[in-house]
Structure formats: C-alpha cells, structure tokens
C-alpha positions as a Python dict, from the first residue, in 0.01 Angstrom:
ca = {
    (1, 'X'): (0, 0, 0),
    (2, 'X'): (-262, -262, -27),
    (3, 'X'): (-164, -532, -294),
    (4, 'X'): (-315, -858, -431),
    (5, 'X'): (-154, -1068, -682),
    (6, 'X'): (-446, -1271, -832),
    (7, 'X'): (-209, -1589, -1052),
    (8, 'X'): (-253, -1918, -1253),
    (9, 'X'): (-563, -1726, -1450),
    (10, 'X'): (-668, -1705, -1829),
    (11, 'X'): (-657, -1334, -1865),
    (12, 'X'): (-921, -1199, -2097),
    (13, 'X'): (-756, -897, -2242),
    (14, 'X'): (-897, -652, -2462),
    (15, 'X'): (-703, -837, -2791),
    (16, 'X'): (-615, -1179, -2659),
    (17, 'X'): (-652, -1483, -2395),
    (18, 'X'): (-305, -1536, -2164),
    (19, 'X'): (-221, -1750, -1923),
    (20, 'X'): (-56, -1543, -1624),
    (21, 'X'): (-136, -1304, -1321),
    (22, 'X'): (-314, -959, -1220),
    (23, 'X'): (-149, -749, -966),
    (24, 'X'): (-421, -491, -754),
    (25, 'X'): (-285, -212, -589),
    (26, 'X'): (-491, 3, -398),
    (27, 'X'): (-807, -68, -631),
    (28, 'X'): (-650, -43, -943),
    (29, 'X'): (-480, -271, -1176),
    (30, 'X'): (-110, -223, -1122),
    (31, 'X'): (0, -464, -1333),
    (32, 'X'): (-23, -766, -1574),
    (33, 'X'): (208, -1029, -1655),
    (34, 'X'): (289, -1368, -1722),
    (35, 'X'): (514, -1680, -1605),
    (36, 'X'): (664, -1740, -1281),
    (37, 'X'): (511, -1466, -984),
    (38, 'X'): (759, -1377, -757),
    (39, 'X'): (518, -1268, -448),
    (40, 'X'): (268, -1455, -280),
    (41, 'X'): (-45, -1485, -518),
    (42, 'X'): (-422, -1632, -475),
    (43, 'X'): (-406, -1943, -712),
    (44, 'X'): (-699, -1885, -966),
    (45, 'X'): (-630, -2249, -1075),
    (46, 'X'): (-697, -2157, -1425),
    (47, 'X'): (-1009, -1999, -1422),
    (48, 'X'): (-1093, -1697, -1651),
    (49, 'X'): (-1026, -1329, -1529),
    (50, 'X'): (-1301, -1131, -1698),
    (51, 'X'): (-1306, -725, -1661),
    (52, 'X'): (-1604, -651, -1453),
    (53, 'X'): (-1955, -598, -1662),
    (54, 'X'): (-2161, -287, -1710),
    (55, 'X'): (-2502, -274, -1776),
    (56, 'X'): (-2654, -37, -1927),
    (57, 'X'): (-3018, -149, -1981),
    (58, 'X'): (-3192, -328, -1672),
    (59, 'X'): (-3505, -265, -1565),
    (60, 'X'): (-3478, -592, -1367),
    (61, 'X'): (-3534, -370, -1014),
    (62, 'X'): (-3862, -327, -1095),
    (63, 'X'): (-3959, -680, -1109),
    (64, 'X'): (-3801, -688, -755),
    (65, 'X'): (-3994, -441, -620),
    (66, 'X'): (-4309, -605, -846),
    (67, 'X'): (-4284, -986, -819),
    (68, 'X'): (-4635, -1047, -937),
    (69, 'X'): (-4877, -841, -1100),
    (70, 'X'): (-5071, -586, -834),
    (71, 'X'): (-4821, -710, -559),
    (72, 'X'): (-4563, -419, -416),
    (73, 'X'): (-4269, -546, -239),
    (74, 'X'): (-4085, -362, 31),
    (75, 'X'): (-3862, -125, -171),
    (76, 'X'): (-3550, -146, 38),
    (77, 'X'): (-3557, -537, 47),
    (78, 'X'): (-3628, -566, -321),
    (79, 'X'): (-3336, -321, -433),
    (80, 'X'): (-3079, -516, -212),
    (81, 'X'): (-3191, -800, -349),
    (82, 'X'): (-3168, -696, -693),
    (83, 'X'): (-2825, -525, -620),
    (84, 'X'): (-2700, -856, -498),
    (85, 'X'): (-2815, -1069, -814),
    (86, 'X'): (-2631, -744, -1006),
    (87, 'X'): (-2317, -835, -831),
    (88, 'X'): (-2321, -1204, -815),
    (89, 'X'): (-2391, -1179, -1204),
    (90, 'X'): (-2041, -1012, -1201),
    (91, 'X'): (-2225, -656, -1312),
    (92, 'X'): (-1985, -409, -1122),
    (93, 'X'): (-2110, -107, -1258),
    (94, 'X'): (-2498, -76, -1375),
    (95, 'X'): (-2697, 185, -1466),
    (96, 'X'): (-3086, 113, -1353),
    (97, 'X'): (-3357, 163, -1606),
    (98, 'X'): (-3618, 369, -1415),
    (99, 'X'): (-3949, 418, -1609),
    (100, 'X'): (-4088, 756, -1626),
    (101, 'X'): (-4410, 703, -1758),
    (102, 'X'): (-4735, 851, -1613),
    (103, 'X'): (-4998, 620, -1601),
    (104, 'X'): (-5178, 551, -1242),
    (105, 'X'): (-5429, 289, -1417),
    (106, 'X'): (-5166, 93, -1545),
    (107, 'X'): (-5114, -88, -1184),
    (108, 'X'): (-4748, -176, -1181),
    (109, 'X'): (-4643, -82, -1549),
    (110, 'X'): (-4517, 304, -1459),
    (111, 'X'): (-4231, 123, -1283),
    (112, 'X'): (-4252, 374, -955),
    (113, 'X'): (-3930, 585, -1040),
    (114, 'X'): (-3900, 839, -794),
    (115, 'X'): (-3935, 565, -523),
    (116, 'X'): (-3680, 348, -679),
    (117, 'X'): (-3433, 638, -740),
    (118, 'X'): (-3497, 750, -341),
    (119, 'X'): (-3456, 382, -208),
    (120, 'X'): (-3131, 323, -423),
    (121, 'X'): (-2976, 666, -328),
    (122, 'X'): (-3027, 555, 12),
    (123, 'X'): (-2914, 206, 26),
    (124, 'X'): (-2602, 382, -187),
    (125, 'X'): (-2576, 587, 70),
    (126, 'X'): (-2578, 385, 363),
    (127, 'X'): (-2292, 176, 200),
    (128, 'X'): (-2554, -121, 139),
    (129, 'X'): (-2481, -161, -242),
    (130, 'X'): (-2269, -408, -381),
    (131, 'X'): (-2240, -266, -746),
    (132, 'X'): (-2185, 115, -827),
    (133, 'X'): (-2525, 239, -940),
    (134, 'X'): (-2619, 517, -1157),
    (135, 'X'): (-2942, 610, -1321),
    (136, 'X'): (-3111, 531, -1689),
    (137, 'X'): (-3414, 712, -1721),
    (138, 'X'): (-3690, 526, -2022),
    (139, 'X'): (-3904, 803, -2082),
    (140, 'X'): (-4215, 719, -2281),
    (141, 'X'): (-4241, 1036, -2536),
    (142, 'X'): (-4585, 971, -2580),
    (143, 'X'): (-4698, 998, -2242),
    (144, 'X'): (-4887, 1344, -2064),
    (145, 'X'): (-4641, 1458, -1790),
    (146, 'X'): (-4320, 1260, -1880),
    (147, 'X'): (-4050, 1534, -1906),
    (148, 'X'): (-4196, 1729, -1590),
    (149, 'X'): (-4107, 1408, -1384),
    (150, 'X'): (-3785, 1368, -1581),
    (151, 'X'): (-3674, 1677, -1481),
    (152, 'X'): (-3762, 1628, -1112),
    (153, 'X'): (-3568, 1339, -1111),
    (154, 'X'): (-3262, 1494, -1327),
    (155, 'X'): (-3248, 1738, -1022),
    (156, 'X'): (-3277, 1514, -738),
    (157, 'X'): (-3015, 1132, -853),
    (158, 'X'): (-2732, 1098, -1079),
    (159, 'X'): (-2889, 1043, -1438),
    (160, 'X'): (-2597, 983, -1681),
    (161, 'X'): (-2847, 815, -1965),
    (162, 'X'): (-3217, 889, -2106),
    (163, 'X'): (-3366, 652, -2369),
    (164, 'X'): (-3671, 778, -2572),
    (165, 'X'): (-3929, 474, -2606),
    (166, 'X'): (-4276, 477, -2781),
    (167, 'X'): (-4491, 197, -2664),
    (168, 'X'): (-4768, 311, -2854),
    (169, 'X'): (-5024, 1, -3070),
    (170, 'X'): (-4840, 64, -3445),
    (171, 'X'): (-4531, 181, -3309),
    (172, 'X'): (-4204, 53, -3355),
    (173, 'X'): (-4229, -288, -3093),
    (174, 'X'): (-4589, -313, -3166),
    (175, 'X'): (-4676, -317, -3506),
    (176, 'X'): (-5068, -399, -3426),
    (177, 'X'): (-5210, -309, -3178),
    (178, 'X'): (-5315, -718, -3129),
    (179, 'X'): (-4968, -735, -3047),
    (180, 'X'): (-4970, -457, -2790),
    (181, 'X'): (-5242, -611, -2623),
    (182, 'X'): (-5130, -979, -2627),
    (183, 'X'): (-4798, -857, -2478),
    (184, 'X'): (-4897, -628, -2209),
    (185, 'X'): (-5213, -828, -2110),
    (186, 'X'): (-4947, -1087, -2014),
    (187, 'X'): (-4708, -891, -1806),
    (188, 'X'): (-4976, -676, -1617),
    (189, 'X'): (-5291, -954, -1577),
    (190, 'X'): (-5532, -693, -1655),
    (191, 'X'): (-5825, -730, -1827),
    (192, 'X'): (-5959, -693, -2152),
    (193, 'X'): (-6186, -421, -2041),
    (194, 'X'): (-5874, -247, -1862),
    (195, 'X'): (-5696, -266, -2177),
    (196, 'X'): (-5963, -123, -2378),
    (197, 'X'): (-5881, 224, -2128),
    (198, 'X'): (-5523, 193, -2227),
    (199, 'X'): (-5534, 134, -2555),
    (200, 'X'): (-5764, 430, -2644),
    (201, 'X'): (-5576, 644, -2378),
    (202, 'X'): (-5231, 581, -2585),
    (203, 'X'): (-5329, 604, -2920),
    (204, 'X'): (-5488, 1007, -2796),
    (205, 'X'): (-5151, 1049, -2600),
    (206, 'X'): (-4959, 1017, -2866),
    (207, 'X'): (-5124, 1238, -3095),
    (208, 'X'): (-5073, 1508, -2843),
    (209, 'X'): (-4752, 1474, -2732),
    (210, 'X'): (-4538, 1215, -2848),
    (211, 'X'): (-4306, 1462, -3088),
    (212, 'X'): (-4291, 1773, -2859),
    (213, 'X'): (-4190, 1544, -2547),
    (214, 'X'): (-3909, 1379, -2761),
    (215, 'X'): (-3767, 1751, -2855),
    (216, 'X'): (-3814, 1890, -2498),
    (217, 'X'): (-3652, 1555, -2316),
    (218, 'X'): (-3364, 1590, -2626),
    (219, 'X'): (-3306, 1934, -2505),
    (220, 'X'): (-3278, 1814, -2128),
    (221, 'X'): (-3039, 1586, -2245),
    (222, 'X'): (-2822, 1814, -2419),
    (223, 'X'): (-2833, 2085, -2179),
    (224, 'X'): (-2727, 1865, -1885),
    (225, 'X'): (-2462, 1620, -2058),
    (226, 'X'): (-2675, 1288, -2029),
    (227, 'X'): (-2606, 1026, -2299),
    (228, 'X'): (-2933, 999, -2533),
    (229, 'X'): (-3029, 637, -2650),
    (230, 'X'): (-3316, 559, -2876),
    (231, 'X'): (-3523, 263, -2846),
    (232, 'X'): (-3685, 3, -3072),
    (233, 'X'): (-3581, 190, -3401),
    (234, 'X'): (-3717, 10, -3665),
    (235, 'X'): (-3687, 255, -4007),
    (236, 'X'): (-3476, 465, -4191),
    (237, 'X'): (-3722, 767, -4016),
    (238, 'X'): (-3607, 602, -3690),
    (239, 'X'): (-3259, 614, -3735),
    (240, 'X'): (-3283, 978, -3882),
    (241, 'X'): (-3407, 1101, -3631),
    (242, 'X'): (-3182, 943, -3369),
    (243, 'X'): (-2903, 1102, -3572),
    (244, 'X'): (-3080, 1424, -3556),
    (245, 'X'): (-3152, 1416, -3179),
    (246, 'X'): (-2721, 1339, -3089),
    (247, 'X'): (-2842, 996, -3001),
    (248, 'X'): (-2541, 785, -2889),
    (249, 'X'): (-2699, 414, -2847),
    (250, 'X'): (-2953, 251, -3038),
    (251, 'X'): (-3150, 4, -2807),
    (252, 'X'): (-3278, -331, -2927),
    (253, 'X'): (-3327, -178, -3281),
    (254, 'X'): (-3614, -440, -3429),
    (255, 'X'): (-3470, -475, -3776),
    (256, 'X'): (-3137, -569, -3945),
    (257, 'X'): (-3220, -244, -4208),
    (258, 'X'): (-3237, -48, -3868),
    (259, 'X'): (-2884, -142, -3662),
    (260, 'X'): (-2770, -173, -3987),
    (261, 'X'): (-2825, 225, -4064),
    (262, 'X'): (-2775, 304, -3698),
    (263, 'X'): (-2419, 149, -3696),
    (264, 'X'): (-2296, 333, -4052),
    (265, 'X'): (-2423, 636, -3892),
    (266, 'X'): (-2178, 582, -3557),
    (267, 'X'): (-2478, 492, -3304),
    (268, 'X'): (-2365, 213, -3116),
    (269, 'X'): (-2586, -116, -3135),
    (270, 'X'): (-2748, -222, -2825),
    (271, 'X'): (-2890, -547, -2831),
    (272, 'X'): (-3028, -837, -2538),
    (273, 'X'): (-2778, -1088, -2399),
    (274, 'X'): (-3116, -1264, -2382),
    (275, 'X'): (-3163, -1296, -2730),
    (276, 'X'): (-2825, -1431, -2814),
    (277, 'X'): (-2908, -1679, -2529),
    (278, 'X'): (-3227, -1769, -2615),
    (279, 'X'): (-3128, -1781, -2986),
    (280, 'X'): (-3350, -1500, -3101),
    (281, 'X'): (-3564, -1233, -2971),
    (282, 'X'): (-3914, -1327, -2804),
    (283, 'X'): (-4081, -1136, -2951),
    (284, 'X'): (-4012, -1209, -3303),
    (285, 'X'): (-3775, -953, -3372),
    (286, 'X'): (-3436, -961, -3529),
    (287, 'X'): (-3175, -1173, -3374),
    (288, 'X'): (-2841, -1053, -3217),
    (289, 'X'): (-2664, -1307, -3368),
    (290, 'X'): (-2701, -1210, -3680),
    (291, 'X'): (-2620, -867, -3614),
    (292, 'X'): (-2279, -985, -3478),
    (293, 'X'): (-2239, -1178, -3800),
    (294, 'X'): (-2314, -883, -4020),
    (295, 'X'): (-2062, -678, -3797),
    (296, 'X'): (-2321, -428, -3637),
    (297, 'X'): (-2380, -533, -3268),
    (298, 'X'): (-2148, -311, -3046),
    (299, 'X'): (-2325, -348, -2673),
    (300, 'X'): (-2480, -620, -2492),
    (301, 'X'): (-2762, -552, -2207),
    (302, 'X'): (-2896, -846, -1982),
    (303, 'X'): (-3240, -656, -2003),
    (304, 'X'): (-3411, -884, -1816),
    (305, 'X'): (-3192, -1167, -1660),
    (306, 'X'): (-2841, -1028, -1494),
    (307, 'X'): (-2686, -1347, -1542),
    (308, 'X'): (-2755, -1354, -1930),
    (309, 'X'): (-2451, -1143, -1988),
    (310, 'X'): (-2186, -1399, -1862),
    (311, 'X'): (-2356, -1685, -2071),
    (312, 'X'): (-2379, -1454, -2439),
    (313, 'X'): (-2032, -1395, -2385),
    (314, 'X'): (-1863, -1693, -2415),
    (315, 'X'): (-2182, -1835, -2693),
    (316, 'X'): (-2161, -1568, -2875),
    (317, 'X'): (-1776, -1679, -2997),
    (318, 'X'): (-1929, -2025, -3091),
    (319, 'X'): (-2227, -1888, -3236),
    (320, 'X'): (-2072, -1659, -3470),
    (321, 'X'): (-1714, -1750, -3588),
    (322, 'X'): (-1519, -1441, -3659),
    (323, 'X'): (-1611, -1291, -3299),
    (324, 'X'): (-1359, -1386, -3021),
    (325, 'X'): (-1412, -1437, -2670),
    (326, 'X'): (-1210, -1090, -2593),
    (327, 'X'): (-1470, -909, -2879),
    (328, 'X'): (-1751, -1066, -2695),
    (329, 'X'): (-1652, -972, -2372),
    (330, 'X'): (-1551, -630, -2498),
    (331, 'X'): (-1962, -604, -2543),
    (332, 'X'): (-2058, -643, -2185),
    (333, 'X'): (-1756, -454, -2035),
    (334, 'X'): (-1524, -199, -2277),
    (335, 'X'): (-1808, -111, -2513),
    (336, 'X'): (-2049, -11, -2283),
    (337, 'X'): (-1870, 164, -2033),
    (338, 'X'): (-1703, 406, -2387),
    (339, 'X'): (-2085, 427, -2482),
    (340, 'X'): (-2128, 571, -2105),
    (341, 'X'): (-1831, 794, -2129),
    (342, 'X'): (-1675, 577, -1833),
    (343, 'X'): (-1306, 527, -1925),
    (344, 'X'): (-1180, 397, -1608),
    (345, 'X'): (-1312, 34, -1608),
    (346, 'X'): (-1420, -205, -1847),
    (347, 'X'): (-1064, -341, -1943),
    (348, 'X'): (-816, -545, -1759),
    (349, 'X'): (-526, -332, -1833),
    (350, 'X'): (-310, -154, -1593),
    (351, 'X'): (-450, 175, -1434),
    (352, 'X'): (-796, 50, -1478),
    (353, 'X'): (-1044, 38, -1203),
    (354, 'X'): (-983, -329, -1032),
    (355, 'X'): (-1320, -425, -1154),
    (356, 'X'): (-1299, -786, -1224),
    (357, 'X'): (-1453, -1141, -1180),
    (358, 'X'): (-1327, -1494, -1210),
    (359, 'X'): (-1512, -1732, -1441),
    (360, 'X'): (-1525, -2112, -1409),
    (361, 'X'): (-1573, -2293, -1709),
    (362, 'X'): (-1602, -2648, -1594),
    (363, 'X'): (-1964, -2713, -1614),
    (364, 'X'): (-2200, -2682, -1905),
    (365, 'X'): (-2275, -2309, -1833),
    (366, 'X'): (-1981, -2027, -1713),
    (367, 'X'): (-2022, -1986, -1350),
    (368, 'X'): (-1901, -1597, -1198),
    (369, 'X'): (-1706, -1751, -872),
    (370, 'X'): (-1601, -1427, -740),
    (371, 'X'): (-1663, -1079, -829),
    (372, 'X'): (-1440, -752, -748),
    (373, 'X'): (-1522, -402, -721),
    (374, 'X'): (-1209, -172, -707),
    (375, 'X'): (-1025, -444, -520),
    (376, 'X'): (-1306, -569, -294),
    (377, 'X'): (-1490, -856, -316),
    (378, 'X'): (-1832, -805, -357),
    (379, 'X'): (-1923, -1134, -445),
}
C-alpha cells in the first residue's frame, strides 16, 4: 500500500472550505478529514488543496508548435513544452483542441492536426507527458474536406469531443467581414492581398458545404459516442440547432440572449478564464462575469493562457458575490470533467482520482506550488 497524508491544508471541497488533511492511497483519495493526524503527514502549511483542473478547450499546442507566424517548431519539443506549462498550470487532465480545417494557403492557421495528434500519441506513449491527454477536434463546417480528415483522425487517437465552428466573414464571431479581416490579419501576418484569397474562398465554402458538413460530422459524433459542443452561438437559430444536433457544451456563446437560451435548454456554458481575467472578452463580446451573475456560466476553459484558470477561480468569487470559491473551482475541475463524461476526478472526495494541486495565496496572484496526477507529482 502506498499512502500519503497531505495535512495543515484549506481543503476546497465541492460545498465548502476546511481546514484539515487528504489521505492518498494508491492514487486515489482514501480519505478526508480534519483535526489532529495521527500518521506522519507533509505539512501543507496552510495552503489551498484544489482538485486537479480539466481543460476542455486549448488550442494553446499549436502556438507551441507555431511561435511566430510562418515559423514551425520541432513538434516533439513544442508538445513537451506545452504539456509541461499544462501541468505546472495544475491542468491534470486536458483535452487538446486540434483544428481540422483544410486550408494549405492559410500558412499556419489549419493548426497541423494529424501531426499534433501523432506527436502527442507518441510522447503519451513513451511516458513523456505530464498531464493525461485526450483529443478535441474544432472542425470548421464550412470548410471542403473537413469530415474526411475528421474521420481519419477519429480512427487513428482517442477523440472524446468535436466542436462545430464557422469562421466564416458574417458569421457568428465575425459579424463583418472588416472584423474577420482585422482579426486574422493579426494572428497570421498575411497580407491584404492574401486575405483577399481567403476571404472570397470562405464566403464560396460555405455556401457549399457549411450545413451538410455540420449534419455528416453530427452523425460521426453520434455514431461513435464523442461529446458534441457548438461554438460561438450567437441566436436563438444557434441554440436551436445545437439542441437539435445533441449538443452537450456551448463554447464561448457571444451573447447573453445566447448562453442564456443555451443554459434553459441544459447545454452547459463554456466560457474563457481569459475573459473573467481580463475583465471582458477581447474581442468585444459578452463578458463571463456577467454570465456568472445571471447564473448561466457552467465551464471555464483557459483557451489561450493555461495559467488563466487558477487566477478566474479565486476572482471570479470577488467579482461576482453569490459565487463561492468551491462554485468557482467546481468550473475548472467538477463541471468539466461531468460535461466530458469523466466521473473519476474533478472532486476532492474520497475514491476520486488523486488529482490535486496545492495553491499559495500569499502574493498578489494564486501561485500552483505543486501539482498531482493520481498520486504523483507532476509538477
């Protein structure tokens, strides 16, 4: 039997704050309690006990493996790199947001997928990964070949989530297409003649095949047991057809009328730790804050900064004042991992997964000081 008593910690359980210890047994939590510990225990000297995060949105690895515009990184080096930020961020379980979305002139912007799903399989593999890793595919509906390299990938790595995105100009994120452009000529430093090709390529796309894509990658879904998400819903014809399609998460919905329908229809709300961070979203959206206040924000993702998720967790509480630190960190740990059908972590409660981290409070920001993965340290 291999035991750790973990004592003198503020335990954030799933309905309160105590003072007391965490017993690990064999990678699970054995036990929790409170007062005097009658074994030899690793003095937490007060700091927080936080269930380990999941993540369900990232698609942080590909700036990794892109770290400026037109420049490719070595793919193993940037994935353990990315998996150790993951870990040190105290994410123990994250699913990685591949793109699948065909579009070789778009230098950098398809997100490579098939190479990021090989290199991560074999770094997982090889025993090189930190954090357990699974697979979100963000398939672009509107996009000529997207659920033929869906599928190849459903066959060859674990995908336990699909999200259906439209990135089209005058679609859901992008209202105009000035917006489209201003955004995208930003994070890919092409040109305004190189835009021009996109553009006009992804207005046609969509035309052709943005609604028989979404039905055929629904289908794929369905048939194989993969948790749908939908992505940027902005209408009641959004949220409609997210109920239609069995959608189960509702990412970064762009309107309060949207998460607002989304949530009364059972769809969990998604929204960036970023945002609640930041204060609001960057991109003039609606705010997660005010989603929390209205009641509808169920799920927070770090998107695009891994350490995001510790910091909205303990603002959120002071942002918003009927939210408490265990409902916050219910958002980055217990709500997720129920969206993701993963009932064995995301709670410190006894025969959970000994997925934990301990949180220092002592400077202006939290600090993750350690992070454990069924029992072992992994940062």
């Amino acid at each position: 039997m291999n035991e750790t008593i973990y004592a003198n910690a503020r335990l954030v359980l799933p309905d309160e704050v105590r003072h007391g210890h965490l017993v690990v047994r064999d990678g699970r939590i054995a036990e929790i309690g409170e007062g005097a510990v009658p074994r030899a225990a690793l003095d937490m000297a007060g700091d927080y006990l936080l269930p380990g995060f999941v993540e369900l949105h990232t698609d942080h690895v590909e700036g990794h493996l892109y770290p400026r515009p037109r420049v490719m990184w070595n793919a193993f080096a940037a994935v353990t790199a990315y998996d150790a930020q993951i870990a040190a961020s105290g994410i123990t379980t994250v699913f990685d947001s591949l793109r699948v979305w065909p579009d070789k002139r778009a230098v950098g912007m398809d997100g490579d997928a098939p190479l990021l799903a090989r290199t991560l399989s074999q770094a997982g593999q090889a025993g090189l990964l930190r954090a357990e890793h699974h697979v979100h595919l963000r398939c672009e509906v509107a996009a000529d070949g997207v659920v033929e390299d869906a599928r190849a990938l459903m066959d060859a790595c674990d995908v336990r989530l699909i999200s259906l995105m439209d990135h089209t100009p005058g679609q859901r994120q992008f209202l105009t297409e000035t917006h489209f452009r201003s955004y995208y000529k930003k994070k890919s430093g092409m040109s305004d003649a190189e835009m021009d090709i996109i553009v006009a390529d992804r207005m046609s796309a969509h035309a052709l095949h943005a609604r028989p894509n979404r039905v055929r990658l629904v289908e794929l879904a369905h048939e194989r047991g993969i948790v749908l998400a939908s992505h940027d819903d902005a209408t009641d014809a959004h949220v409609e057809e997210a109920v239609a399609d069995g959608v189960a998460i509702a990412e970064f919905p762009t309107t309060p009328h949207a998460a607002n329908g989304s949530h009364r229809a059972g769809i969990r709300v998604l929204m960036g730790a970023p945002n609640v961070v930041r204060g609001g979203s960057h991109t003039g959206n609606v705010a997660a804050a005010d989603l929390a206040r209205a009641g509808v924000l169920d799920i927070l993702s770090s998107d695009y900064v891994p350490g995001s998720l510790l910091l909205a967790a303990f603002a959120l509480p002071q942002m918003v004042e009927a939210i408490t630190l265990p409902q916050a960190v219910a958002m980055v740990s217990a709500n997720p991992a129920d969206a993701a059908s993963l009932t064995d972590r995301g709670r410190l409660a006894s025969g959970q997964r000994a997925d934990f981290l301990r949180v220092s409070d002592a400077g202006p920001a939290p600090v993750a000081r350690m992070v454990w993965r069924e029992g072992e340290r992994i940062a």
